[in-house]
N, C-alpha and C positions, 0 to 999 in steps of 0.2 A: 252721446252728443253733449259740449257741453253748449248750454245755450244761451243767446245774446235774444234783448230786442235791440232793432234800428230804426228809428224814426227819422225819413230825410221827408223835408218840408221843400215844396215845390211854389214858383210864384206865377201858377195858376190855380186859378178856382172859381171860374166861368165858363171855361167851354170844357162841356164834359164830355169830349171823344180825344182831346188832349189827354186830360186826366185819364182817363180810362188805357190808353197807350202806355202811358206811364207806369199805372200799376200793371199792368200784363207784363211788361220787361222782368219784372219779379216775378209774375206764375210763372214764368219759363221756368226759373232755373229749383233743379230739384235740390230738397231738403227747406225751401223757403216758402215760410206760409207768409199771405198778407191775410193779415189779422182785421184791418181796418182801414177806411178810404173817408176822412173829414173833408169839406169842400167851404170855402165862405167867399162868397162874391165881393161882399165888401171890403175884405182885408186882401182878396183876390189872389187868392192861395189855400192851397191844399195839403195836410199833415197824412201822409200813409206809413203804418205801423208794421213792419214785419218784425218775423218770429222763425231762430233757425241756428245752424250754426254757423260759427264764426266764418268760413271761407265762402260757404253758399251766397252768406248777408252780403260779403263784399264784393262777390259778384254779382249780385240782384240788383246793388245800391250802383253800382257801375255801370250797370243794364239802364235803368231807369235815368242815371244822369245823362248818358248820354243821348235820348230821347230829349229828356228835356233842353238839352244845350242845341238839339234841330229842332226845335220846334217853341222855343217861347225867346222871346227878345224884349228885353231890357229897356232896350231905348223907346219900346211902343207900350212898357207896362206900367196900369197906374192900379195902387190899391192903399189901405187905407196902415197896411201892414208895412214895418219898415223892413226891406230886401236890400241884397249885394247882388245876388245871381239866382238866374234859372233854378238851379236846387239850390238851396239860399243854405241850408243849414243840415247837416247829416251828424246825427248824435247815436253812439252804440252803447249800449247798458247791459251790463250783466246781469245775469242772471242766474238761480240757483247758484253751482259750485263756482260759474265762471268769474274773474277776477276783472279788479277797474283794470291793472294790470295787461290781462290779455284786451283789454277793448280798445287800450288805447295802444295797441299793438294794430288793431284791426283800423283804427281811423289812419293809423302810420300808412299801412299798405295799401289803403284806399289813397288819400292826400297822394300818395308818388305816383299809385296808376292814372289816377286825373290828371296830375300834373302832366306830366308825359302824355298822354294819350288823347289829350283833349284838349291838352294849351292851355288850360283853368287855373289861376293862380289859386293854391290854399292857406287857409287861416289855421292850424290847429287849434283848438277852444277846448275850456272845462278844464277837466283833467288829463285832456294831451297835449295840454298848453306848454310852451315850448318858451314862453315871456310870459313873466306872470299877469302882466295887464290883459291877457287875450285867454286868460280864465272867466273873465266877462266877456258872453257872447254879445252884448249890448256895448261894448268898448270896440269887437271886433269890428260888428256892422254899423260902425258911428260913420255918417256920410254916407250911406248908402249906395248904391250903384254911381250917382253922379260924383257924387263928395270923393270915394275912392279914386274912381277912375282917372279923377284929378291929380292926385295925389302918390298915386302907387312907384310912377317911377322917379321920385324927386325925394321924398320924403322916408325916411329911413326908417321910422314908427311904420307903415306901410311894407316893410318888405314881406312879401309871404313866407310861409317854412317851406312850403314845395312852388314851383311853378316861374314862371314869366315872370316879370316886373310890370304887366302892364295888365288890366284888365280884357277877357274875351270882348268881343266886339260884340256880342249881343248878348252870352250869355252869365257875364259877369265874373266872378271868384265865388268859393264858394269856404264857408266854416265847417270842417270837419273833428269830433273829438269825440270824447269819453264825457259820461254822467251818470249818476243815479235817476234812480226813476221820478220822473217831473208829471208832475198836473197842470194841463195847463185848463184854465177856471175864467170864465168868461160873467160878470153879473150885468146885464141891461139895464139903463135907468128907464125910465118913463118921462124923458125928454130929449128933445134931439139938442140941445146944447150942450156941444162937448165939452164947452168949459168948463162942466159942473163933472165931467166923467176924468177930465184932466185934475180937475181939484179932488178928487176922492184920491185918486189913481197914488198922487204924492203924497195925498195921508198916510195911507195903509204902506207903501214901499216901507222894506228896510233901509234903501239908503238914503232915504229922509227921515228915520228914524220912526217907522211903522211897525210892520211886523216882521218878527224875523224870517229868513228865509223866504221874504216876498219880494217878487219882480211885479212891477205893475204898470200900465200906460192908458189914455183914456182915447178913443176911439167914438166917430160917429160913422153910425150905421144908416147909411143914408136911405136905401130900400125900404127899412122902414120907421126911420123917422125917429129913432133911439138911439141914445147914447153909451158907450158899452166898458165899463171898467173892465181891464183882458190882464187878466195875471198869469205868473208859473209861479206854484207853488213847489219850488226846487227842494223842500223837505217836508213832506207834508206831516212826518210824525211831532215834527215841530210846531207849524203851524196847518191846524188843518182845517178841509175845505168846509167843515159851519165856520169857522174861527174867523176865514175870510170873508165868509157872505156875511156871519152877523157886521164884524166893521165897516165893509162896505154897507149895508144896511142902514148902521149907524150912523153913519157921515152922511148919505144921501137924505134919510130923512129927518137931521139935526138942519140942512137946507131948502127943507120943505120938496125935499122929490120922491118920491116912493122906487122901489125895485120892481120892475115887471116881471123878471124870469132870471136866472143865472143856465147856464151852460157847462158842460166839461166837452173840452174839446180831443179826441182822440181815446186813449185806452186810461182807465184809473184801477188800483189796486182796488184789491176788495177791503181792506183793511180801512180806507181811506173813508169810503163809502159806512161799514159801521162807525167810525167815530163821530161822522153828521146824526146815523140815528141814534147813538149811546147822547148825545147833547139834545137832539128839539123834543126826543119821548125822556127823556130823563130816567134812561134806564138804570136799576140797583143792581147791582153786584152781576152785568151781565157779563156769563161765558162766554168766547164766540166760540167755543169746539161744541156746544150747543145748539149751533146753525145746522141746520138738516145736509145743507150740500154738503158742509166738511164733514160731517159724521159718515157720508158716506166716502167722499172721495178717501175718507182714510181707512175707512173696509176695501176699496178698491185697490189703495198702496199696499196695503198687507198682503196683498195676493204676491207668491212668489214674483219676480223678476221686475216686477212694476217701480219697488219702494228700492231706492239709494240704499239707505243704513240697513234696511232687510237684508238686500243684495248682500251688502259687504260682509255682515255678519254671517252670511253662508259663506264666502267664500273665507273670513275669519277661522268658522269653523270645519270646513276642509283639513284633511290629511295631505297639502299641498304645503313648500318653503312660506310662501307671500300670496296674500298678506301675510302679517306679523306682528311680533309687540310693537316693532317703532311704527307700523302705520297707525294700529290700534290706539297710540297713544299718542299719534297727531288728530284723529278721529275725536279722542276726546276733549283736547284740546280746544277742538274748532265749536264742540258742543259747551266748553265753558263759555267761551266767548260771546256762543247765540247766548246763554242765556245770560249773562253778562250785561248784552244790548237790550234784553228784555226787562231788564232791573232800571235802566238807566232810559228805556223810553216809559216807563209811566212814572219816572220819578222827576224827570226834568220839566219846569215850570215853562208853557209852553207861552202866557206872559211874557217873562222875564227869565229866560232862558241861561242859566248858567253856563259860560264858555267853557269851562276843564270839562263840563259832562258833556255838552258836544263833542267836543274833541275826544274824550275818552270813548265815547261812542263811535264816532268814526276810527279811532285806532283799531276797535273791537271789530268793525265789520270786515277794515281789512283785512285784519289776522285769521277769523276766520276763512276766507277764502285761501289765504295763506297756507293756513293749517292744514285744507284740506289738499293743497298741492305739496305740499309733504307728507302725505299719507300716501300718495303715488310714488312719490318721486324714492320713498322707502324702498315699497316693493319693487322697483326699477333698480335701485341702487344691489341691493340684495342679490338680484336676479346678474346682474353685473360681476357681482363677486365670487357667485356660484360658476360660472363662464371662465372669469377668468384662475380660478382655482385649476378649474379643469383640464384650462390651456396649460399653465404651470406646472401639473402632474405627466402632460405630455410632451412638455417638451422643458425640463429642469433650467438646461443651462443655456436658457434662451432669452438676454436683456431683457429684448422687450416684452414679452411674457409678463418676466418677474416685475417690470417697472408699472404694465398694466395691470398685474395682480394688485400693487401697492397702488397705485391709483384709485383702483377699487374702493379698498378697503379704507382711505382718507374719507372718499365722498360716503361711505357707507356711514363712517363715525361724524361725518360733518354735518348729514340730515337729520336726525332724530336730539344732536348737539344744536342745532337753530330750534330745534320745536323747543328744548327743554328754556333753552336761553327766554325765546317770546313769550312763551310759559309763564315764566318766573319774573318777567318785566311785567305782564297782563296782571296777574295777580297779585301784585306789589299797588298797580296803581288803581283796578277794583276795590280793595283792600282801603286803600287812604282815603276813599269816597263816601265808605259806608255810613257813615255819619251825615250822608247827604242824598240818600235814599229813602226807597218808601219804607215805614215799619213793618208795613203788611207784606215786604219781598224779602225780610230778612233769612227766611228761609233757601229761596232762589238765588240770593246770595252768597248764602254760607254752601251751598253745592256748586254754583259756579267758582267759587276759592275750592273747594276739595276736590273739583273735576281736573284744576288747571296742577296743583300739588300733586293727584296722582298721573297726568300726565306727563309730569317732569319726570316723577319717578321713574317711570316705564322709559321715558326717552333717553334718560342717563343710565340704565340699567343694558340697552343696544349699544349704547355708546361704547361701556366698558368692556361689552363681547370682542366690537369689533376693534378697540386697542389692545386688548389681548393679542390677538391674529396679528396688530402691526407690531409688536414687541416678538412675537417669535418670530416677525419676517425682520428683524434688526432694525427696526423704525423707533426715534426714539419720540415720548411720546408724554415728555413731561409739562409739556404747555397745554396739552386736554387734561391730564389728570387736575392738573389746578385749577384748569376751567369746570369739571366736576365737583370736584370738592366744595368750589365757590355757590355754586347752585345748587349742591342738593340740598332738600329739603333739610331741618333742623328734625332730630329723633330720628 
């Protein structure tokens, strides 16, 4: 399986036999877990978490909207939360191997089944933004149900990517896209004037020049009489959730109000959670493979068929075609890059954040997932070539045969040719940072450079088998040979 979470955010969260219908539309469908069901009356909406794969999600998440488009209406809803529609916002996040790539394939195939099927105009957002202004899901939902609904078929900033020109009649439009994994981080003051929870709110943002990677807005909680700074901490490795409460913290009692309590609203990384306890216990040189639960969950991955790189490693080591060196050597590839990302998140000042080492960090996280769909797409290409050899021994003077044979064997030379090429861009630009890392990862370093170097090697050593093969099938093949030569390694 490869797996997604989806979080589609609904604008109810008072009546809980609504809610509870909603998430059942996702027990149905098999392969999808719901993970998590958050409800807030005041913001009058509810965040549910599933966990699954990619076609299951987008069926579960199409189960569930369309419950909520019978059953909640817009025009009767009030909360403290800014909404467009009935499922107001549907976000798919990769996970493990899967790619932003494939998610925002999955929010594509949800956005046209809604549109179609339901009449819901869609917003694509994030990273399946389709106009770069609508990468801000706070740009998308500007105006909200009324504001929109105004505006959708006159104003051209308004058009959807999928759907109508005109808003549902109760159930709105809805923002579907691609993200990385979000926190969303809620701190209470200890008054109910929100003008004190709006004034913190635009402190701490990044686009009033806060903190980075913070969304923030201020909210009163009228039930019970407190006022609620409500963040997404959209990178938490950048800014993380002590980073945000102490600020908030700070600004609240630099105006004489103290914090009663902070909140996480829905599912948080564990990773997230020790960097609060590495900061208020001021812990020294702490490990986390030290944590009891990892030490066992990874006695439990070691167990044959459980652990990814186990697996693959058996099957590495099989008397079978594929895998191979060129998966083998996308495999390693994707392993310079984790550690790569591991260099460059305890080395980036999460203060004053250096833009190349974000950016270079976000290069890295794509490539690896990159990497590791060219480790498949090896063994596929391979298995391709072995097929079509075999067609080609049985039947010689057959065109298409031969032209599938030679097809083969282009895409067989052209996959482990992209891994060597990423390769050799990745560690070119690791490489020119190093003087901008931690001392103490110098080591993590110098093996993320010699993982990505023998990567290349292995990928350009496939390369040159399989232009062999196109030279005795009369293919000429002087524009790879020069693209070898230009990458490989020096010695």
């Amino acid at each position: 399986m490869t797996p997604f979470e989806c979080v589609p955010n609904f604008s109810e969260g008072r009546d809980e036999a609504k809610i509870a219908r909603i998430a059942d539309a996702a027990r149905a469908i098999a392969g999808v877990t719901v993970l998590d069901v958050e409800r807030n009356a005041d913001h009058n909406r509810c965040v549910i978490s599933l966990y699954g794969d990619g076609d299951g999600l987008v069926e579960a998440a199409f189960r569930m909207m369309e419950v909520a488009a019978a059953s909640i209406d817009l025009t009767k809803h009030r909360g403290e939360h800014p909404r467009m529609g009935a499922t107001d916002v549907v976000p798919f996040v990769p996970l493990g191997a899967s790619t932003t790539a494939d998610a925002v394939r999955l929010a594509e195939r949800l956005g046209e089944r809604v549109a179609r099927d339901l009449a819901i105009p869609v917003y694509l957002y994030g990273q399946a933004a389709r106009r770069p202004e609508r990468a801000d899901l706070a740009k998308v939902r500007e105006g909200e149900f009324e504001g929109i609904r105004e505006q959708i078929a006159t104003d051209p900033a308004r058009t959807p990517d999928f759907g109508p020109h005109r808003l549902h009649p109760t159930a709105g439009a809805v923002a579907i896209g691609a993200r990385p994994i979000l926190i969303a981080y809620n701190v209470n003051l200890a008054t109910a004037d929100v003008a004190v929870a709006k004034r913190i709110a635009k402190q701490v943002r990044a686009r009033d020049g806060g903190l980075p990677e913070v969304k923030a807005l201020g909210f009163e909680l009228k039930e019970r009489g407190l006022a609620q700074v409500s963040m997404n901490l959209t990178d938490y490795r950048t800014t993380s959730v002590a980073a945000a409460f102490e600020a908030v913290r700070a600004a609240a009692e630099a105006g004489g109000v103290r914090v009663e309590e902070s909140e996480i609203v829905g599912l948080v990384p564990e990773d997230a959670l020790f960097d609060a306890a590495e900061r208020s216990l001021r812990l020294r040189e702490f490990d986390r493979a030290a944590i009891l639960e990892r030490k066992v969950r990874a006695v439990d991955a070691a167990q044959p068929g459980h652990e990814p790189i186990a697996s693959f490693a058996a099957r590495l080591a099989a008397r079978t075609p594929t895998p191979g060196g060129g998966s083998a050597a996308a495999i390693v590839a994707a392993l310079a890059a984790a550690l790569g990302e591991m260099v460059l998140a305890y080395s980036i000042d999460p203060k004053a954040p250096a833009a190349p080492l974000l950016e270079l960090r976000a290069r890295l996280t794509a490539a690896r997932g990159r990497f590791l769909e060219l480790a498949d797409d090896d063994a596929r290409s391979y298995d391709s070539v072995r097929t079509t050899k075999r067609s080609l021994r049985e039947h010689p003077d057959d065109r298409a045969a031969k032209e599938a044979h030679l097809n083969a064997l282009r895409h067989a030379s052209g996959v482990p040719l992209d891994t060597a090429r990423a390769a050799v861009e990745l560690a070119a630009a690791v490489a020119s940072v190093r003087g901008q890392t931690k001392a103490a990862l110098a080591s993590d370093l110098v093996t993320s450079l010699a993982l990505f170097r023998a990567a290349t090697e292995g990928a350009l050593a496939n390369v040159a088998i399989n232009l062999d093969d196109l030279r005795a099938a009369g293919e000429s093949t002087a524009s790879m040979d020069t693209e070898i030569a230009r990458l490989r390694p020096p010695g």
